[in-house]
N, C-alpha and C positions, 0 to 999 in steps of 0.2 A: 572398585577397580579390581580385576583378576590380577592374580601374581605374574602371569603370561604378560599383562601389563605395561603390571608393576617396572618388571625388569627388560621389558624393552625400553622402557623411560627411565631408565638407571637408578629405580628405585623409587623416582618422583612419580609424582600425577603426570600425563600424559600435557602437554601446550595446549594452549587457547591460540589460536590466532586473532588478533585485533587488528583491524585495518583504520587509518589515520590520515590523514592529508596525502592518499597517492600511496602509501608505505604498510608494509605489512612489518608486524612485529609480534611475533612469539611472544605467550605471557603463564607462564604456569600460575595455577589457582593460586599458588600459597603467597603470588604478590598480588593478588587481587584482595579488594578490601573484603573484610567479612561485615555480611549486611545488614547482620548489628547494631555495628559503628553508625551507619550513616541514615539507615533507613527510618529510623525518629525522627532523624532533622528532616529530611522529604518530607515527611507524610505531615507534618505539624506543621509545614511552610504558611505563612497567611495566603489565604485566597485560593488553594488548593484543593483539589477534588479527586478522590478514590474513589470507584466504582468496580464491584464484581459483580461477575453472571456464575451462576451457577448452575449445575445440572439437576435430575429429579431426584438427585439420589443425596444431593447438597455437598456436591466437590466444585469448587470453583474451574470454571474451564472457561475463564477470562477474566481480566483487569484492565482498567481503562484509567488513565489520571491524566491532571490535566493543573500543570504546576506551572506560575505566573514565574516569573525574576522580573530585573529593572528595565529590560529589554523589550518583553513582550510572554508568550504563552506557549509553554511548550505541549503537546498530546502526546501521551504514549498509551500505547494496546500489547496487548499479548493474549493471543488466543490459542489455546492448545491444537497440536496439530487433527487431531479427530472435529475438533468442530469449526477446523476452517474450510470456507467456501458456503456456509450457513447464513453468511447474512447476521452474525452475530454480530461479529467486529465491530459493523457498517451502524449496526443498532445502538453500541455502547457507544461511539464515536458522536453517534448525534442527541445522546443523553451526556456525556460529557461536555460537548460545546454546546449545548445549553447552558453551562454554567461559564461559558466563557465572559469576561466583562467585554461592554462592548466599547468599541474605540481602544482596544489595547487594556493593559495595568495602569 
């Protein structure tokens, strides 16, 4: 963050906006969990799948997971913006739910 920033955000990091059931609500980084904390328990969940793409040069420019709870199966993607509209996403997405169970958890 530049000082020019810095001090138009009174010193803090600049807001996140999170949107929520219809509601927007401000969230500076510093209450946002650090990813540390949480992202073992994700990744270690039973039944769970990480998947990265990488480029030629070996920088990942996507992640794919695909984490069960008691409910059903959740998919999440993130593909950097340079290599969206590639057809990557679409590729990890159905290497991903290959490993979906089928009939649910």
């Amino acid at each position: 963050m530049t000082p020019h920033q810095r001090s138009r955000a009174g010193g803090r990091p600049p807001a996140l906006d999170r949107h929520r059931g219809g509601r927007t609500r401000s969230v500076r980084p510093a209450e946002c969990a650090d990813p540390r904390t949480y992202l073992p328990t994700l990744l270690s969940r039973p039944g769970s799948v990480h998947l990265a793409a990488r480029d030629t040069i070996g920088r990942i420019v996507a992640v794919g997971h695909l984490m069960p709870d008691h409910t059903g199966v959740e998919a999440a993607l993130l593909v950097e913006d340079s290599w969206q509209g590639s057809g990557l996403g679409t590729r990890l997405l159905c290497h991903v739910g290959h490993h979906a169970p089928a009939g649910g958890p």
